[in-house]
Each structure stands twice: as structure tokens, then as C-alpha cells.
NUDO-682701 format. One record per residue: z, y, x of N, C-alpha, C, CB in turn; residue number from 1; residue in one letter. Coordinates in pm, 1 decimal. Glycine has a CB too. Example, Ala and Ser with C-alpha at 12.3 -4.5 7.8 and 13.67 -1.06 7.14 Angstrom:
2
{n.zz: 780.0 n.yy: -569.0 n.xx: 1319.0 ca.zz: 780.0 ca.yy: -450.0 ca.xx: 1230.0 c.zz: 780.0 c.yy: -330.0 c.xx: 1320.0 cb.zz: 904.6 cb.yy: -447.3 cb.xx: 1130.8 nr: 1 rest: A}
{n.zz: 708.0 n.yy: -225.0 n.xx: 1285.0 ca.zz: 714.0 ca.yy: -106.0 ca.xx: 1367.0 c.zz: 787.0 c.yy: 3.0 c.xx: 1290.0 cb.zz: 572.5 cb.yy: -59.8 cb.xx: 1408.4 nr: 2 rest: S}
This chain:
84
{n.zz: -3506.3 n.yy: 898.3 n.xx: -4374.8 ca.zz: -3366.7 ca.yy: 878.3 ca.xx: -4343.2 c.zz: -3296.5 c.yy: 1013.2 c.xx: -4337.6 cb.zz: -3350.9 cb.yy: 802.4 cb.xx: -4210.5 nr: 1 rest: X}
{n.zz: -3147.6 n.yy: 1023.4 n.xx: -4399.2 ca.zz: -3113.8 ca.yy: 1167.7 ca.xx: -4457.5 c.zz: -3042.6 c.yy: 1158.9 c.xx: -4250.1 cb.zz: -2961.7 cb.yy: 1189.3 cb.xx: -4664.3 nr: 2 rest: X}
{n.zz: -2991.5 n.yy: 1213.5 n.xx: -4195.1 ca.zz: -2940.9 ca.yy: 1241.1 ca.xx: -4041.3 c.zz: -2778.0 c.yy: 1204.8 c.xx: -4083.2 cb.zz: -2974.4 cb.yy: 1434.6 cb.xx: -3968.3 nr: 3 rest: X}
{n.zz: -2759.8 n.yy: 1179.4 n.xx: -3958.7 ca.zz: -2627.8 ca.yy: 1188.0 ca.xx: -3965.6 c.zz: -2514.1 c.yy: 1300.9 c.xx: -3868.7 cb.zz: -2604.9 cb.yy: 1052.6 cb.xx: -3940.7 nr: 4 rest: X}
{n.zz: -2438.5 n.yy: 1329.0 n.xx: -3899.1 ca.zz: -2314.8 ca.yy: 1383.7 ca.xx: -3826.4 c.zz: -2251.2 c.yy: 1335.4 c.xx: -3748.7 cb.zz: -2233.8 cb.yy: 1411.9 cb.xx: -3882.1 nr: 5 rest: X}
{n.zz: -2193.9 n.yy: 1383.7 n.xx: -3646.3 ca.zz: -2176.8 ca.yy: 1302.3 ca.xx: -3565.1 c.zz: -2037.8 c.yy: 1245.7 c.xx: -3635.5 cb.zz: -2182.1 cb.yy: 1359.5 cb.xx: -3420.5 nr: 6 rest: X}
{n.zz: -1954.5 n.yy: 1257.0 n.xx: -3659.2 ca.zz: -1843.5 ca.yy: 1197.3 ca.xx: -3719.0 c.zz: -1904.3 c.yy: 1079.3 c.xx: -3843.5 cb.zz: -1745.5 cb.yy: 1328.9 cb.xx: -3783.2 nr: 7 rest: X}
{n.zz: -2006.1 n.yy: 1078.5 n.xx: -3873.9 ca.zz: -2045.8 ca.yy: 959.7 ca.xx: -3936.7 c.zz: -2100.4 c.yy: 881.5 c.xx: -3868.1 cb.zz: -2115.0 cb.yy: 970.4 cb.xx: -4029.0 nr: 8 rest: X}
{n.zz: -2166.4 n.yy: 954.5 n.xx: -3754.4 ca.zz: -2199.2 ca.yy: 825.4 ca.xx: -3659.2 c.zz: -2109.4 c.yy: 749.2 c.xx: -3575.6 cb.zz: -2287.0 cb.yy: 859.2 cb.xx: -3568.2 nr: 9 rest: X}
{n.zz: -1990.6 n.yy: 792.9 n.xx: -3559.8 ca.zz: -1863.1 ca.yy: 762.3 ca.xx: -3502.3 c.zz: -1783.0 c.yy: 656.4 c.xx: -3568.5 cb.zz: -1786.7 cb.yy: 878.2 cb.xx: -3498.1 nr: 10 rest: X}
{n.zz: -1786.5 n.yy: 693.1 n.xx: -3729.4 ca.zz: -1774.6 ca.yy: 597.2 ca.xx: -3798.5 c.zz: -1828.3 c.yy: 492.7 c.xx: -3813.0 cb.zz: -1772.7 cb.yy: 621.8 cb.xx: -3867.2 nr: 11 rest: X}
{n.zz: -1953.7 n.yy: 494.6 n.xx: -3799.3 ca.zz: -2015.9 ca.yy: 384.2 ca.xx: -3858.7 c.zz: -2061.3 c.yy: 311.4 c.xx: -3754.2 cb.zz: -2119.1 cb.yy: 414.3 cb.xx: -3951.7 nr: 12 rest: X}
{n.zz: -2001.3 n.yy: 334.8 n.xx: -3579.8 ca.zz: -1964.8 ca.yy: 256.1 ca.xx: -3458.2 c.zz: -1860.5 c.yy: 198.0 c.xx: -3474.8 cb.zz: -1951.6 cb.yy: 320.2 cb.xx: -3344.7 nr: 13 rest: X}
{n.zz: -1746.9 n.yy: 248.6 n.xx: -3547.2 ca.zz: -1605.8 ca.yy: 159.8 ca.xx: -3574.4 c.zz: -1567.0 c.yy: 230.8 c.xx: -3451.0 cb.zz: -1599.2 cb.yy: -36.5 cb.xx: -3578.1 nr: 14 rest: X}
{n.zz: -1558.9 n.yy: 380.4 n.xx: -3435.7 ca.zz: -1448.3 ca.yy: 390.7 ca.xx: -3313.9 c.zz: -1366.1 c.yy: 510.9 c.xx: -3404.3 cb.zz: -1520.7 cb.yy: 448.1 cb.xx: -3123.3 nr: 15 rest: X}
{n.zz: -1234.5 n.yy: 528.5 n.xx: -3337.3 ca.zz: -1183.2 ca.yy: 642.0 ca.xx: -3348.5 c.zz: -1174.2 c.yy: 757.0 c.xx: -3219.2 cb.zz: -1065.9 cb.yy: 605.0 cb.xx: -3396.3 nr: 16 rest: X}
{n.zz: -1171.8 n.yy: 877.8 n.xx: -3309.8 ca.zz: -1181.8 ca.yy: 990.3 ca.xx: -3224.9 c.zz: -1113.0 c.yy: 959.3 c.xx: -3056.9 cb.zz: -1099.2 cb.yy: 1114.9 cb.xx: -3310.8 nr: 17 rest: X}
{n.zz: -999.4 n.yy: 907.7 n.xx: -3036.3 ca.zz: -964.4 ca.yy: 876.9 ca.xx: -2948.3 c.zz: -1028.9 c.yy: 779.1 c.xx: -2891.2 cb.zz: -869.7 cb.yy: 867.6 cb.xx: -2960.7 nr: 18 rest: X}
{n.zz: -1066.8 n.yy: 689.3 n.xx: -2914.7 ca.zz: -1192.2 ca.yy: 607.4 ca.xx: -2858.3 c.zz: -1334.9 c.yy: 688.5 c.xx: -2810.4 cb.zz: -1235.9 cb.yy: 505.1 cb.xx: -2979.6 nr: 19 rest: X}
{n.zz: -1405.3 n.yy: 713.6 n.xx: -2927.9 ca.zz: -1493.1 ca.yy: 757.0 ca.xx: -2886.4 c.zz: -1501.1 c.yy: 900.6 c.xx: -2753.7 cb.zz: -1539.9 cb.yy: 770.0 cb.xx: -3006.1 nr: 20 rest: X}
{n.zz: -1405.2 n.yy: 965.3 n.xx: -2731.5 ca.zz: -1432.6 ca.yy: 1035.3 ca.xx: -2644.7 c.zz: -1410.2 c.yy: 1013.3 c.xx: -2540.1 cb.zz: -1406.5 cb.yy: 1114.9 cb.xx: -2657.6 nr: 21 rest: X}
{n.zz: -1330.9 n.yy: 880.5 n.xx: -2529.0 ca.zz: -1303.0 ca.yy: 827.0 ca.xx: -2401.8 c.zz: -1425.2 c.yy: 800.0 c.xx: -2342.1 cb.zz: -1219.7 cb.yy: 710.9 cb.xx: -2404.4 nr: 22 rest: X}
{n.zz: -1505.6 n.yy: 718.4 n.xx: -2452.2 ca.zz: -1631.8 ca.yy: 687.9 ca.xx: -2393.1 c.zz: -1709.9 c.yy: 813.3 c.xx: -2366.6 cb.zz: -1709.1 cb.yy: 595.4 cb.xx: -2480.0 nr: 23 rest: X}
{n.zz: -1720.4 n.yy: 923.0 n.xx: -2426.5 ca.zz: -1789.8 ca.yy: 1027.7 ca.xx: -2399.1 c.zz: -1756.3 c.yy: 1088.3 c.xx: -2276.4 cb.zz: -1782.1 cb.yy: 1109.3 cb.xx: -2494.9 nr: 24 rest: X}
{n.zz: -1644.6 n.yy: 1071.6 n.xx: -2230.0 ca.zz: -1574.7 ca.yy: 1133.5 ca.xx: -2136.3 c.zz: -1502.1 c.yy: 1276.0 c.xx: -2161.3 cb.zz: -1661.0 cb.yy: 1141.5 cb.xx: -2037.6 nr: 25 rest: X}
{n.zz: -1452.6 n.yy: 1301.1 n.xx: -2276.0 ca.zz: -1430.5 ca.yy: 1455.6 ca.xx: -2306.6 c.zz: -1260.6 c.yy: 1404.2 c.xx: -2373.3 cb.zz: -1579.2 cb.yy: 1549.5 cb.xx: -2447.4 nr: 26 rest: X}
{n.zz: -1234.2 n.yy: 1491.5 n.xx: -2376.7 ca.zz: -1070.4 ca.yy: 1518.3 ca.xx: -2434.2 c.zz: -1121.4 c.yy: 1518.2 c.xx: -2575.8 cb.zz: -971.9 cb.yy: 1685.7 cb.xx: -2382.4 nr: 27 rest: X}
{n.zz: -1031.3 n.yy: 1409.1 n.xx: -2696.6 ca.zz: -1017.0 ca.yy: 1422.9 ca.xx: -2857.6 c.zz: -1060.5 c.yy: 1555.8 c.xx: -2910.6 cb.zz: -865.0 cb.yy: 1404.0 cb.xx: -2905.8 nr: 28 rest: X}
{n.zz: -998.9 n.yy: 1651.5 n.xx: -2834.2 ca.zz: -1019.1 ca.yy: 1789.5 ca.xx: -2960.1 c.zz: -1135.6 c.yy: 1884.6 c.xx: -2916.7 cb.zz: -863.0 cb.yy: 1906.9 cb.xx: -2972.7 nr: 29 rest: X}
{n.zz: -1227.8 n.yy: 1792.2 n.xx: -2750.3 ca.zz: -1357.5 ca.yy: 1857.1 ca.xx: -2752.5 c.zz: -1449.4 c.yy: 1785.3 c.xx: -2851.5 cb.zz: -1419.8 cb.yy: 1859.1 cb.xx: -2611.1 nr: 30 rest: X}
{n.zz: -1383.7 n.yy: 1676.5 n.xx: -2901.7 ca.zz: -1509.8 ca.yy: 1534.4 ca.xx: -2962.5 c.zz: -1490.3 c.yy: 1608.0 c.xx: -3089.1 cb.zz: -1461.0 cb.yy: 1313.9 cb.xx: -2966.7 nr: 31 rest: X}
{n.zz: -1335.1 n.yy: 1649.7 n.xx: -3213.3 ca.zz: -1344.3 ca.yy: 1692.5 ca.xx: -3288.4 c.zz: -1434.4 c.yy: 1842.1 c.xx: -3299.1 cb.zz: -1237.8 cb.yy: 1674.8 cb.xx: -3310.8 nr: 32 rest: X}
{n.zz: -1430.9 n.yy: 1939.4 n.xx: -3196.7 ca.zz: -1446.9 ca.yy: 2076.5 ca.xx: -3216.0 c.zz: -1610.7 c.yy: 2022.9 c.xx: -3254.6 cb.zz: -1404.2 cb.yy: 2198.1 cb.xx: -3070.2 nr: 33 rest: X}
{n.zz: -1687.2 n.yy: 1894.1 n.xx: -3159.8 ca.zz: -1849.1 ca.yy: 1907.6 ca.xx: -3177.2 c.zz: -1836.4 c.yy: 1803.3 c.xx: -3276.9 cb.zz: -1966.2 cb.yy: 1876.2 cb.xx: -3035.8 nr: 34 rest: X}
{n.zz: -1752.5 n.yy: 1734.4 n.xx: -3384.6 ca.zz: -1790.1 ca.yy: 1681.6 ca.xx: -3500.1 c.zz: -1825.1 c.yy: 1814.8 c.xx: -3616.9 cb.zz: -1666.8 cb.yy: 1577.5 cb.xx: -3542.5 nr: 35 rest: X}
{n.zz: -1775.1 n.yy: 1903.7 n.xx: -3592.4 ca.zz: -1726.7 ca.yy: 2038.1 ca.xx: -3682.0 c.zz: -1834.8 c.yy: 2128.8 c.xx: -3672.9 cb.zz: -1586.2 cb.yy: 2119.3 cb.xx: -3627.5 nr: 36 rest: X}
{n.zz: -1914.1 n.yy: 2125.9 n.xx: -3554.3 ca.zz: -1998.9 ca.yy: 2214.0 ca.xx: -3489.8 c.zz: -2026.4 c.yy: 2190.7 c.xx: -3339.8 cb.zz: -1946.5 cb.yy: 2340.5 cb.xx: -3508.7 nr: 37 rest: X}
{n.zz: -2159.2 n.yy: 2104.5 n.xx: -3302.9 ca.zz: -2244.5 ca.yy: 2045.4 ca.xx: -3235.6 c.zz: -2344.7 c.yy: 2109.1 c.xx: -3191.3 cb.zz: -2279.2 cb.yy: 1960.0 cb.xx: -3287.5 nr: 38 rest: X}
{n.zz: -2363.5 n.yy: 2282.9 n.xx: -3188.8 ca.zz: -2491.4 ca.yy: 2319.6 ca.xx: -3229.4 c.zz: -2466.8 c.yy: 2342.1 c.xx: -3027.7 cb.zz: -2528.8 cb.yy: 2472.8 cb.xx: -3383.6 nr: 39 rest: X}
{n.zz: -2378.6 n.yy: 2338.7 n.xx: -3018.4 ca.zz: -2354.6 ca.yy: 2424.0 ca.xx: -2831.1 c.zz: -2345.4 c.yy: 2331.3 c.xx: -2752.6 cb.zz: -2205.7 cb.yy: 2521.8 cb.xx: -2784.6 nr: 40 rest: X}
{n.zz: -2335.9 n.yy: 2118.9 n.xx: -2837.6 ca.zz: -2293.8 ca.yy: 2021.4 ca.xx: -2759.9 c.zz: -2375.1 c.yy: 2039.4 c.xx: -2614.1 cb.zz: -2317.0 cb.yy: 1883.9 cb.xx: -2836.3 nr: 41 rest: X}
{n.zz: -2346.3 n.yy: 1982.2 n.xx: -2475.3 ca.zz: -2380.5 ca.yy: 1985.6 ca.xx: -2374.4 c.zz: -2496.1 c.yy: 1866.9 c.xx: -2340.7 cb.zz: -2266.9 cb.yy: 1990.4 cb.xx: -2309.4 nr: 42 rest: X}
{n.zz: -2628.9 n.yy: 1886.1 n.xx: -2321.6 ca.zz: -2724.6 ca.yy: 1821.0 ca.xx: -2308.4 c.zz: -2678.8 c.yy: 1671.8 c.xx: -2272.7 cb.zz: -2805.8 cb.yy: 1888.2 cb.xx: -2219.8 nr: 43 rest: X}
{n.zz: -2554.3 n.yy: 1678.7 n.xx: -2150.2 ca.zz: -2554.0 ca.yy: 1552.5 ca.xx: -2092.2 c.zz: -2488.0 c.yy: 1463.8 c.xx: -2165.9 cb.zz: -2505.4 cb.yy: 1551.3 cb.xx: -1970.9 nr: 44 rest: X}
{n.zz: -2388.5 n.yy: 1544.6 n.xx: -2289.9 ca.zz: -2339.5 ca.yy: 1459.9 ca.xx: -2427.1 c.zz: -2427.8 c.yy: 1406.9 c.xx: -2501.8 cb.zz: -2269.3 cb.yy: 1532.4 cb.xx: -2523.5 nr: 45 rest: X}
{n.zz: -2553.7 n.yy: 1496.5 n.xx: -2536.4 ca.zz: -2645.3 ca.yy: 1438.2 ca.xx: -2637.2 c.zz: -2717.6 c.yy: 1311.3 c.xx: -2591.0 cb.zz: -2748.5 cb.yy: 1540.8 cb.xx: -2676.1 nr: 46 rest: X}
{n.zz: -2696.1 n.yy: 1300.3 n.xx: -2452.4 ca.zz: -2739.8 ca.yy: 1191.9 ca.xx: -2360.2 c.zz: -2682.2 c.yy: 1090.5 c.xx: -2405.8 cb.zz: -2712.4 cb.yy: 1204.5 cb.xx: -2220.9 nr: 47 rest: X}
{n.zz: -2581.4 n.yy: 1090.9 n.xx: -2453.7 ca.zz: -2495.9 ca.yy: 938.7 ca.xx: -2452.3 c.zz: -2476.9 c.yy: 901.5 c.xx: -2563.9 cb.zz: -2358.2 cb.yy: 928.1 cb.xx: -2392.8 nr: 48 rest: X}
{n.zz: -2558.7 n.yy: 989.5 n.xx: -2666.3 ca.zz: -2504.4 ca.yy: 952.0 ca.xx: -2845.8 c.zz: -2553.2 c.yy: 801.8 c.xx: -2794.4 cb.zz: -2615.6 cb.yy: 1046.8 cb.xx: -3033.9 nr: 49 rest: X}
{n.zz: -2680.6 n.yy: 802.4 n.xx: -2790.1 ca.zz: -2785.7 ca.yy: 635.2 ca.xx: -2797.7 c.zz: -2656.1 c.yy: 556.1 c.xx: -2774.4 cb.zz: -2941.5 cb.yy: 591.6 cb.xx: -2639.9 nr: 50 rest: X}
{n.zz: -2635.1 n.yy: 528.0 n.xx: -2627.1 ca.zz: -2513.7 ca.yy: 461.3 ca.xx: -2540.6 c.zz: -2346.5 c.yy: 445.0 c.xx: -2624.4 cb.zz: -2494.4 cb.yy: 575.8 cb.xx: -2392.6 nr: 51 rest: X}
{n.zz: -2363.7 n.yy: 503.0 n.xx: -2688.4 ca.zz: -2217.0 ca.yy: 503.6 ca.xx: -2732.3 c.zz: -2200.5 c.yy: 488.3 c.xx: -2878.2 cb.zz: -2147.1 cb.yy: 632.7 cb.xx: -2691.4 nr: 52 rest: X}
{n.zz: -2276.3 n.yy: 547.3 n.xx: -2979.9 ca.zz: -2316.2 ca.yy: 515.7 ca.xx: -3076.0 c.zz: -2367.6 c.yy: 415.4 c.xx: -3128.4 cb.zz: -2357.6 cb.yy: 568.5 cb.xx: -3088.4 nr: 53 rest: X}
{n.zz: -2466.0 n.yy: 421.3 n.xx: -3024.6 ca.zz: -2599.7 ca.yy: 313.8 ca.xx: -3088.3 c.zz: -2725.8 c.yy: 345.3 c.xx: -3209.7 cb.zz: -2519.8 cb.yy: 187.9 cb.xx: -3162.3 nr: 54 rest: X}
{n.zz: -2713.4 n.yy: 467.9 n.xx: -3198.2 ca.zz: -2808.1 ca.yy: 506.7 ca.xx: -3280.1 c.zz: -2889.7 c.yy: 612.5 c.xx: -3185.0 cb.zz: -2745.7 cb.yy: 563.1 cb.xx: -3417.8 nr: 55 rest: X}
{n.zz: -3060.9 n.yy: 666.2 n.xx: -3190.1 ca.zz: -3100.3 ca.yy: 782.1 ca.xx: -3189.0 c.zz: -3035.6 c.yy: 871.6 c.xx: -3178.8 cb.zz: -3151.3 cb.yy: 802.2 cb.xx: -3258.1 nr: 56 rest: X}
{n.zz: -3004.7 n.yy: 981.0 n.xx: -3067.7 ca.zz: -2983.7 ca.yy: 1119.0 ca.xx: -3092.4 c.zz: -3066.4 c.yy: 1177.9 c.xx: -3208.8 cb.zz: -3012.2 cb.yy: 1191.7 cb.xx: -2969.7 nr: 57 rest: X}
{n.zz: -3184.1 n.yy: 1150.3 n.xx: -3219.8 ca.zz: -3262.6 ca.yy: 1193.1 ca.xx: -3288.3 c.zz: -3245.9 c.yy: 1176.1 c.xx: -3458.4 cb.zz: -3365.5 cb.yy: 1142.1 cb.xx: -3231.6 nr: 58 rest: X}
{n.zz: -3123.3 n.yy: 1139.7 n.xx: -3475.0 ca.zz: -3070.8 ca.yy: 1082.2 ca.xx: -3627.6 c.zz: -2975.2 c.yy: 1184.2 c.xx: -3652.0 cb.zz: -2993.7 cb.yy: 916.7 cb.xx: -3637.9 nr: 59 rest: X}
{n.zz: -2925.5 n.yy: 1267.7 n.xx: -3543.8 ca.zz: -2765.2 ca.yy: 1359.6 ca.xx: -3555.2 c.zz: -2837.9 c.yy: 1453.7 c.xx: -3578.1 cb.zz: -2640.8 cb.yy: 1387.2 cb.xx: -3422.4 nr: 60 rest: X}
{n.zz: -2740.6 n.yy: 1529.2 n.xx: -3697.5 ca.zz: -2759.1 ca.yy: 1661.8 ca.xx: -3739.0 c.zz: -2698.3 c.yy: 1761.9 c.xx: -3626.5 cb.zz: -2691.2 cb.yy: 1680.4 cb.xx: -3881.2 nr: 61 rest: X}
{n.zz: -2748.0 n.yy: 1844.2 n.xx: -3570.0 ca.zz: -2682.5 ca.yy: 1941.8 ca.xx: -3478.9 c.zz: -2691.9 c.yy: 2056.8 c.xx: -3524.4 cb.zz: -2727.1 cb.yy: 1947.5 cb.xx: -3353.2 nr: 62 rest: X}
{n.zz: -2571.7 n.yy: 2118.2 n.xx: -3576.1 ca.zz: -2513.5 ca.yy: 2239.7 ca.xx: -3642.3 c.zz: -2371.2 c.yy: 2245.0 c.xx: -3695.8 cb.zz: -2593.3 cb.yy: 2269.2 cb.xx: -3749.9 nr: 63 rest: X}
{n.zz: -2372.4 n.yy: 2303.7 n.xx: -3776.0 ca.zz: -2212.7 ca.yy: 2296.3 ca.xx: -3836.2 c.zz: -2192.8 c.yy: 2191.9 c.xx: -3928.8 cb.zz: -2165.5 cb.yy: 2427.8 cb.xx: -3916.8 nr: 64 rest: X}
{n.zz: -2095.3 n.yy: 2098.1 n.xx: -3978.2 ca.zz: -2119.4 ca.yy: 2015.9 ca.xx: -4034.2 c.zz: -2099.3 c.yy: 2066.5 c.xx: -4174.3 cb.zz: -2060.3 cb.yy: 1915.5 cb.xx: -3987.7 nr: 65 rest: X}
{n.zz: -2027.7 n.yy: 2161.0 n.xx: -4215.2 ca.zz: -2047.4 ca.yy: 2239.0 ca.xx: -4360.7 c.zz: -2175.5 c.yy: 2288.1 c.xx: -4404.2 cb.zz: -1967.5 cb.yy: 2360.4 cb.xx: -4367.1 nr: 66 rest: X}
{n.zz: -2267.0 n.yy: 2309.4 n.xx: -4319.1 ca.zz: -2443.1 ca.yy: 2365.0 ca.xx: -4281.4 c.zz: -2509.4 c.yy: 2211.4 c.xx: -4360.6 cb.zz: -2499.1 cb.yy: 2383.6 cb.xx: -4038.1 nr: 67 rest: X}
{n.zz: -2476.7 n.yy: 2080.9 n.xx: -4335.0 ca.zz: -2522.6 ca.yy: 1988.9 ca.xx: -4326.0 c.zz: -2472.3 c.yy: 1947.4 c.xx: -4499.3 cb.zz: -2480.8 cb.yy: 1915.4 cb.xx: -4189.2 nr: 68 rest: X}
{n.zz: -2335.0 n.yy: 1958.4 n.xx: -4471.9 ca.zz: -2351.0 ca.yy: 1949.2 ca.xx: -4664.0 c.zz: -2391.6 c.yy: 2008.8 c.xx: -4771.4 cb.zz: -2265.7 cb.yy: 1947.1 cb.xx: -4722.9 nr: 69 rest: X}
{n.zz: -2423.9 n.yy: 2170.6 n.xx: -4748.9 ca.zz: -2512.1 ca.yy: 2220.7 ca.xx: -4811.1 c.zz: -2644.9 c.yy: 2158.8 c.xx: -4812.8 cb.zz: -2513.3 cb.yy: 2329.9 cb.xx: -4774.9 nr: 70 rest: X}
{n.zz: -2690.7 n.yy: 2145.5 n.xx: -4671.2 ca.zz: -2848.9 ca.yy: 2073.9 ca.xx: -4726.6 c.zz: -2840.0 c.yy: 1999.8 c.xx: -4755.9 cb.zz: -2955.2 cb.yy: 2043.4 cb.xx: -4670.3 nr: 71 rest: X}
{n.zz: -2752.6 n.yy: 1886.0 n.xx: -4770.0 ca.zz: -2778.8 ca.yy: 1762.5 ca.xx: -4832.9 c.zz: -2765.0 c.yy: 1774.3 c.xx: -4980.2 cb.zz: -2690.7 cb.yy: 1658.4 cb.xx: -4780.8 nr: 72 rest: X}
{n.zz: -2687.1 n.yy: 1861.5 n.xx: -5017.7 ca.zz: -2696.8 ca.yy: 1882.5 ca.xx: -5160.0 c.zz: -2789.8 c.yy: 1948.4 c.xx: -5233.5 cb.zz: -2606.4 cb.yy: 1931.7 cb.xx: -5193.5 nr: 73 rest: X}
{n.zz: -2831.1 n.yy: 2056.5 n.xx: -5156.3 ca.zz: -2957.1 ca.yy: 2106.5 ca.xx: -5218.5 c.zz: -3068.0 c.yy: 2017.3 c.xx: -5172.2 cb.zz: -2987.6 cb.yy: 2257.4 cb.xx: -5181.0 nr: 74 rest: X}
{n.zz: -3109.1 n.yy: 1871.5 n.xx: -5123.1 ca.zz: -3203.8 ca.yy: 1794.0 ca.xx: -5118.0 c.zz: -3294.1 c.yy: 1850.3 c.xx: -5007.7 cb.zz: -3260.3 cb.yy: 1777.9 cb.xx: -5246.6 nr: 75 rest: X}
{n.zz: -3247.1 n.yy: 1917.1 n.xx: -4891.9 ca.zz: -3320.2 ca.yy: 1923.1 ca.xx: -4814.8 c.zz: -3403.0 c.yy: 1858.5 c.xx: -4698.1 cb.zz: -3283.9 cb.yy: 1973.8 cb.xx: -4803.8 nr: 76 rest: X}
{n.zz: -3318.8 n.yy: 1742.6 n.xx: -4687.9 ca.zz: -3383.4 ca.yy: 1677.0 ca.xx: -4602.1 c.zz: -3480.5 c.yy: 1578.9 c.xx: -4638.7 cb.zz: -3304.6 cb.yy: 1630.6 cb.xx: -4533.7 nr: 77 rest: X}
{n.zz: -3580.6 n.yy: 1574.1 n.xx: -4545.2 ca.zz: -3667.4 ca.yy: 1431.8 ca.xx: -4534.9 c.zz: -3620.2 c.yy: 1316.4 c.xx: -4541.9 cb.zz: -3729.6 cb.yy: 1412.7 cb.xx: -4427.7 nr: 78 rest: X}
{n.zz: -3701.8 n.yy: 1257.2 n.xx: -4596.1 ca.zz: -3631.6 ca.yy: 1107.8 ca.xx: -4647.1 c.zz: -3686.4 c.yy: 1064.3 c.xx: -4539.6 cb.zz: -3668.6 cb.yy: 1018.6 cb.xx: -4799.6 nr: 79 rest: X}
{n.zz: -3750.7 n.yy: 1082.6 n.xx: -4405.9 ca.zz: -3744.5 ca.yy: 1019.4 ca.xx: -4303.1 c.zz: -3738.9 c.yy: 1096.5 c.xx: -4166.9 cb.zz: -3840.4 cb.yy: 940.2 cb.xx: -4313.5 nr: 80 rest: X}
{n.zz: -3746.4 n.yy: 964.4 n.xx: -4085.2 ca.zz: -3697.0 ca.yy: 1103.1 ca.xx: -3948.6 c.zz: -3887.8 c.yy: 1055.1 c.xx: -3872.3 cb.zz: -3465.9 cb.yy: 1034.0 cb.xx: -3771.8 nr: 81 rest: X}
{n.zz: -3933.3 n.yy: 1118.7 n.xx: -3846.2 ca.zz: -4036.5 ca.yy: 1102.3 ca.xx: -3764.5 c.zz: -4047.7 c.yy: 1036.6 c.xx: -3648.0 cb.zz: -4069.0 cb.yy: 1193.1 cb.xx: -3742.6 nr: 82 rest: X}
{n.zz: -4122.7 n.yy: 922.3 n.xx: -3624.4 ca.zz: -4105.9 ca.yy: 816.9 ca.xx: -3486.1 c.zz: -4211.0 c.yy: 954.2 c.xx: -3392.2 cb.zz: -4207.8 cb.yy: 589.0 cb.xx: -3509.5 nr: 83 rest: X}
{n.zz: -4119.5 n.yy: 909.7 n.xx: -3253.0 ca.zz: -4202.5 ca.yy: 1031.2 ca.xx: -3192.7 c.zz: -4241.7 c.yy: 950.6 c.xx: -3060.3 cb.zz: -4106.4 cb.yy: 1194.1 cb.xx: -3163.3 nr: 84 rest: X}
């Protein structure tokens, strides 16, 4: 499974930015700054992808999200994520 971003995982909950951070508890333009770059998100955020998402933390790419389209284009990722 290639990971996702968090703005694709946001999407593919059906929320918008203003939604979803409500649920996160953070102000819109802290939810955008960690769609953009996630690498500093705050442990107790990464806590709530599962909860709010509905997916694995363990599916989100955490870095810059321009970082993330490079590897995906140069084929870097694993075609799966490891059950741990």
C-alpha cells in the first residue's frame, strides 16, 4: 500500500479542512500548515489520525508533502505497509 498524506486522508473521510480540525481540535491553518509538512505534527495529533480519519496512523506519510511526490514518482515506496 503506497501511504497516504494527510490531506488525502482527509479526503477520503469526506471532511473539509474546517471540519476536520474541529475534530482535531486545532485552528484550519494549523491542520493546513501539517497537510504541507507533518514532520513536527504533535504526538497527541498523531493520536487521533485512527479516530478521526479512520485509517492507521501508520498509512500517513510524515514529511513534506512535495518529499512525498517525489517518491512516489520515482517508485519508492513499498507496495505494502507492514502489519506490526
Amino acid at each position: 500500500m503506497i501511504p497516504l498524506t494527510m490531506e488525502a486522508a482527509r479526503v477520503n473521510a469526506g471532511y473539509t479542512q474546517e471540519e476536520a480540525s474541529k475534530l482535531f481540535g486545532v485552528h484550519v491553518q494549523t491542520l493546513s500548515k501539517f497537510e504541507n509538512d507533518n514532520s513536527k505534527m504533535p504526538y497527541a495529533l498523531i493520536k487521533k489520525i485512527p479516530e478521526v480519519y479512520k485509517v492507521p496512523a501508520k498509512v500517513i506519510f510524515f514529511g513534506l508533502k512535495n518529499e512525498f511526490i517525489r517518491l512516489l514518482r520515482e517508485g519508492k515506496f513499498d507496495s505494502q505497509i507492514d502489519d506490526e
